[in-house]
C-alpha positions in Angstrom: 0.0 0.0 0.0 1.4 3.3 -1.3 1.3 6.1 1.3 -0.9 7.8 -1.0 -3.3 5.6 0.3 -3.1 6.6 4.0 -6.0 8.5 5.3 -4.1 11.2 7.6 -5.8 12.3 10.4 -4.2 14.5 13.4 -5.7 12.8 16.5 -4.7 10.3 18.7 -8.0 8.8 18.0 -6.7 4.5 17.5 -10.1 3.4 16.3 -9.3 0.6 13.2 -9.5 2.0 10.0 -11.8 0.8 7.2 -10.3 -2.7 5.5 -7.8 -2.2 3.1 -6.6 1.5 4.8 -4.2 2.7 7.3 -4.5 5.3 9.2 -1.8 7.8 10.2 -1.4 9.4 13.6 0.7 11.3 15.9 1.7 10.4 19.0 3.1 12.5 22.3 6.7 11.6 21.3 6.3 13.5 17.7 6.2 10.2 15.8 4.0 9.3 13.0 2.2 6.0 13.7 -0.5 3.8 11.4 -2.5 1.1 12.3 -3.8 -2.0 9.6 -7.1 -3.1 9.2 -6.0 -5.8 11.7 -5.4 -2.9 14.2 -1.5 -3.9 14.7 0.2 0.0 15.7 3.7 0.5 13.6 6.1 3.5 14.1 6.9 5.1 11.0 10.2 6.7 10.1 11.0 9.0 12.3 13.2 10.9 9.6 10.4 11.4 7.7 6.9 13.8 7.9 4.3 14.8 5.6 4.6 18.4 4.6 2.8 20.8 2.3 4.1 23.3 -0.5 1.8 25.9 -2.0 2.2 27.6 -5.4 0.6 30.3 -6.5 0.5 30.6 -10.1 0.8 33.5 -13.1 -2.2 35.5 -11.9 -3.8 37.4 -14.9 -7.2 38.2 -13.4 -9.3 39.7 -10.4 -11.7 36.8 -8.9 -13.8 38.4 -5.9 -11.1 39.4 -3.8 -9.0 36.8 -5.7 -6.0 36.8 -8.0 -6.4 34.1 -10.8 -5.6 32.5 -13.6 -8.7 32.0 -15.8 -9.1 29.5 -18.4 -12.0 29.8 -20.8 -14.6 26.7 -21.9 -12.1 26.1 -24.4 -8.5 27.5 -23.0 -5.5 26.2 -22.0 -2.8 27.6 -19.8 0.3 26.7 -18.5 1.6 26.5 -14.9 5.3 25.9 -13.5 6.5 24.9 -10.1 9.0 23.3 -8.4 9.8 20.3 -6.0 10.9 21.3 -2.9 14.7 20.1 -2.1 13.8 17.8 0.6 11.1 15.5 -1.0 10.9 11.8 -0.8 7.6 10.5 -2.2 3.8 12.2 -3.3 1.5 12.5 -0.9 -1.4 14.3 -3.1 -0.6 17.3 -6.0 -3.5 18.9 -6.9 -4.3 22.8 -8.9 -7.1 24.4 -7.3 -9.7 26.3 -9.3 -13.1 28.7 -9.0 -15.7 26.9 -11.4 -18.2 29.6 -13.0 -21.9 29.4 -13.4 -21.2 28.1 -17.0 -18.8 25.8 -16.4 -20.7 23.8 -13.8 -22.2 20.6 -14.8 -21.2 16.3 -15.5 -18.9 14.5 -17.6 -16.3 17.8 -18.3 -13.4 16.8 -19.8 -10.4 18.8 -18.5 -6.7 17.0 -20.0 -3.7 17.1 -18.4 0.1 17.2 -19.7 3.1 17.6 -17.6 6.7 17.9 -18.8 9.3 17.8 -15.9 13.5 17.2 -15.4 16.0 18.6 -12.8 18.9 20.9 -13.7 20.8 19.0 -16.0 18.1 16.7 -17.9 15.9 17.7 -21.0 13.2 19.6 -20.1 11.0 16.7 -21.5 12.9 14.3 -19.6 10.0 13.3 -18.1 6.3 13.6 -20.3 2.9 12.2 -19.2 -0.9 13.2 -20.2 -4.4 12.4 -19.2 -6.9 12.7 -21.4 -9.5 10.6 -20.8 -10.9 11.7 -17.3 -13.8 13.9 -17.2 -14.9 16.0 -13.7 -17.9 16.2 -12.4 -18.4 19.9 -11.6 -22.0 19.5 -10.7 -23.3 21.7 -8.3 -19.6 23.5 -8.3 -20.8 26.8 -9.4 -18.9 29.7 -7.4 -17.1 27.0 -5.2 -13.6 25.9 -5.1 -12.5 22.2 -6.6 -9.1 20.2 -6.4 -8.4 18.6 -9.7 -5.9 15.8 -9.1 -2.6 16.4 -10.8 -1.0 13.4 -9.3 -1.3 10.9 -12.6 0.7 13.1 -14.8 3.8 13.3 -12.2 4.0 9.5 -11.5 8.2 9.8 -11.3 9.0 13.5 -9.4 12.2 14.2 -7.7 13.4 16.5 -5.3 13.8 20.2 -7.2 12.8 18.8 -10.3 11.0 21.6 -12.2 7.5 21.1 -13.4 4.9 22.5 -16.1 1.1 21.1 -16.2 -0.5 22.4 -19.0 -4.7 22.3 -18.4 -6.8 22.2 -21.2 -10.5 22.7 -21.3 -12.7 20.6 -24.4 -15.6 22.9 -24.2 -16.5 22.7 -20.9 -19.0 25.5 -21.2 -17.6 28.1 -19.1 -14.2 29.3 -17.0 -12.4 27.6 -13.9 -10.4 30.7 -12.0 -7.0 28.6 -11.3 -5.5 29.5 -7.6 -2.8 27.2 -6.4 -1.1 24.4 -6.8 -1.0 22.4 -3.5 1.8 19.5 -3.1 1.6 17.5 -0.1 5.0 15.0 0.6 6.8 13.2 2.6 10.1 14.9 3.2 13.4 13.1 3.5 
């Protein structure tokens, strides 16, 4: 089980987690723990915690009181960041957006591309895409969504440089981009 798989949750609550989950805590000592669906307690690495990076991104609009990134129904716009120097694996990675009025609604097809190296590699050293998943953005008007970025940076490094590119296919109105959130576990 990846740690991507974890459900993190800042207690010391030890009730079992649902079957085929771990569950992280801390503990008075400052040590991450999980427990299996058998309910057996393991110590994780104590050189090791789950941190969070936030990027904000080339703002080229006023949102509210909001500086954003819009893309149109049919737009695309690129985004860069970077991995922090002392990552060791992906927690989540997601770009967080405004959807409008028009944009709200099923089956939205929103695709993906990533390019990303460290200094010294091509810049397309690493290149992955998803096309085929569609959001569901029902019910989304005027609120803010996480779109999961995580399947198109399946091989990141620490201070590798990144570009997602985020194409709307007619999605019927604008998503105001935000951030980009990456959450880690640091080395």
């Amino acid at each position: 089980m990846s740690l991507g798989e974890f459900i993190v949750k800042e207690s010391n609550s030890h009730d079992t987690p649902p079957a085929g989950y771990s569950k992280l805590y801390p503990k008075e000592n400052g040590i991450w723990y999980k427990k299996d669906d058998a309910g057996v307690e393991k110590a994780l690495e104590t050189s090791s915690s789950v941190k969070r990076a936030l990027f904000t991104l080339d703002y080229g609009n006023n949102e509210d009181n909001y500086r954003s990134q819009e893309v149109i129904g049919t737009g695309s716009r690129r985004f860069t960041f970077g991995v922090p120097c002392d990552f060791a694996s992906l927690v989540s990675l997601v770009i967080i957006g405004k959807v409008s009025a028009a944009a709200a609604g099923s089956a939205k097809g929103i695709d993906l591309y990533s390019s990303y190296a460290s200094v010294g590699e091509a810049s397309n050293t690493h290149e992955e895409s998803d096309i085929a998943t569609t959001y569901d953005l029902s019910s989304k008007s005027g609120k803010f969504i996480d779109i999961d970025l995580s399947g198109v940076f399946t091989s990141l490094s620490a201070e590798d440089i990144c570009g997602i590119q985020v194409d709307h296919n007619s999605i019927g109105g604008a998503i105001d981009y935000m951030l980009i959130r990456l959450e880690y576990i640091s080395a």
